[in-house]
C-alpha positions, 0 to 999 in steps of 0.5 A: 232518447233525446240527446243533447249538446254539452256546453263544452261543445258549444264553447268549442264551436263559438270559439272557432267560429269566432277565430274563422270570422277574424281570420276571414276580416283580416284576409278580406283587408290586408296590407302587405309588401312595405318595401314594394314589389318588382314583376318583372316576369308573368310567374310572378305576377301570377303568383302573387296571389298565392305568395300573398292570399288576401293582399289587397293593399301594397305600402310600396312602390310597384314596378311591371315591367318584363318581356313575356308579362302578357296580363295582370290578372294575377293582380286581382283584388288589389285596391291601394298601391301606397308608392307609385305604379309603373308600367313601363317596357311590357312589349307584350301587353295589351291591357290592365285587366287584373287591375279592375279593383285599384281605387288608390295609387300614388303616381302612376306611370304607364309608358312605353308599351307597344302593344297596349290597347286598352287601359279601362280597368283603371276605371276605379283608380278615384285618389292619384297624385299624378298621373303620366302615360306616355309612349303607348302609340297603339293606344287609341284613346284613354277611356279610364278613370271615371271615378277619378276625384282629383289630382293634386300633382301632375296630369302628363299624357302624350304619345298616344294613337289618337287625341281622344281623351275622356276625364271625368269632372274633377279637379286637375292641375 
């Protein structure tokens, strides 16, 4: 007895598998929260992957900034933060993992951290307009931005452990 498929079956799987291929397109690439996001507690940075499945680009200005913030890996897969970043007064952190996937931010500020060591995971920031870091006195070099084009506005780096800066060529004011 040799069965087959009716076509209505058939129809009805290319349907959804067509549904579930858009559905996985929009999830891979979405912009999200326009008006910005203030993390100013760690369960909120480890939630926003669950509030927010499939953000990888944030139209608005974002704020981290909070007494118990220990990680940012909550932040995992963001690639464009369209407003400034700033990271400022996190006493706990002690560096940007979670944060491994940002090519594209507009400002970022880094200030005022103590117990920050390390800034690596911004290694894939390419396009900033400016760039500030500033009263991190632990931090003992800045060994980020290798990918790191151009800044078409402002370079500003004091109050760090040590001088050791490495910046990749490129065009800086």
């Amino acid at each position: 007895m040799t069965k087959y498929i009716k076509p209505m079956h058939i129809l009805r799987i290319v349907v959804i598998a067509i549904f579930l291929i858009f559905q996985s397109m929009v999830l891979q690439s979405q912009i999200c929260l326009p008006s910005g996001m203030t993390f100013s507690n760690q369960g909120s940075i480890d939630r926003f992957s669950i509030l927010n499945p499939g953000c990888t680009e944030i139209d608005g200005a974002v704020t981290i900034k909070g007494d118990d913030i220990v990680n940012l890996n909550g932040l995992t897969g963001l690639t464009t933060i369209n407003g400034n970043l700033s990271i400022t007064f996190n006493s706990l952190l002690t560096n940007l993992d979670g944060l491994e996937s940002l090519e594209e931010v507009s400002t970022l500020f880094i200030s005022s951290n103590p117990a920050l060591t390390d800034i690596s995971a911004l290694n894939e920031i390419n396009q900033a307009n400016g760039i500030q870091i500033s009263s991190n006195n632990i931090l003992p070099a800045i060994n980020a931005f290798n990918h790191l084009n151009s800044i078409s506005q402002t370079l500003y780096i004091s109050g760090i452990c040590s001088s050791s800066i490495m910046l990749p060529s490129g065009s800086y004011p």
